[in-house]
N, C-alpha and C positions, 0 to 999 in steps of 0.2 A: 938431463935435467937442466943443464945450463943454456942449452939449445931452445928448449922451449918458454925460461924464462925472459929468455931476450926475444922472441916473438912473440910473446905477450902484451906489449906494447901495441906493435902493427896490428894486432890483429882486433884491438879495442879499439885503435885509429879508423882501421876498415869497417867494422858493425857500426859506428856509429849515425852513420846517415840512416841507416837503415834501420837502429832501434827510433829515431826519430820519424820516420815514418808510419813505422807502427804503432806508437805512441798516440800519433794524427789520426792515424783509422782508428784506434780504437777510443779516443775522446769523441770523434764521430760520429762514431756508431752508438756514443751513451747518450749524443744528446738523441740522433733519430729518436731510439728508445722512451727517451723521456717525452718529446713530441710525440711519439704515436703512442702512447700513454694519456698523455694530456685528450690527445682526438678522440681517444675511443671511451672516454671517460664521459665525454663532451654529450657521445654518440652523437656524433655529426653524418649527417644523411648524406652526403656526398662522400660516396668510398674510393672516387677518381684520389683525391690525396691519400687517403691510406695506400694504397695500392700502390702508387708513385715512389712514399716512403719506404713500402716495402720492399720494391725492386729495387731501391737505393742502397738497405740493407744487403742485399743480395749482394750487389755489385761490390762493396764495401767488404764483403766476405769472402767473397772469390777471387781478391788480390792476391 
């Protein structure tokens, strides 16, 4: 028990870059969302952007 209360520290020092990252993808990913909301709302005839968006989402999910 004492063992792992004294790596408890390290090991919240260690995740942190990386819950800040995910934190970035996934603020990211709400605005994409909210922009291809707005697009499709719009219905804008040009689906070369939606499409762009969506493979942005992709790529954003498969980090």
């Amino acid at each position: 028990m004492v063992r792992a209360m004294k790596f408890k520290p390290d090991l919240e020092i260690t995740a942190e870059p990386y819950q800040r990252i995910l934190h970035e993808i996934k603020k990211r990913k709400k605005q994409l969302l909210v922009t291809i909301f707005q697009i499709s709302k719009r219905s804008v005839t040009s689906q070369a952007v939606y499409r762009q968006l969506r493979r942005t989402i992709r790529h954003l999910r498969n980090k």
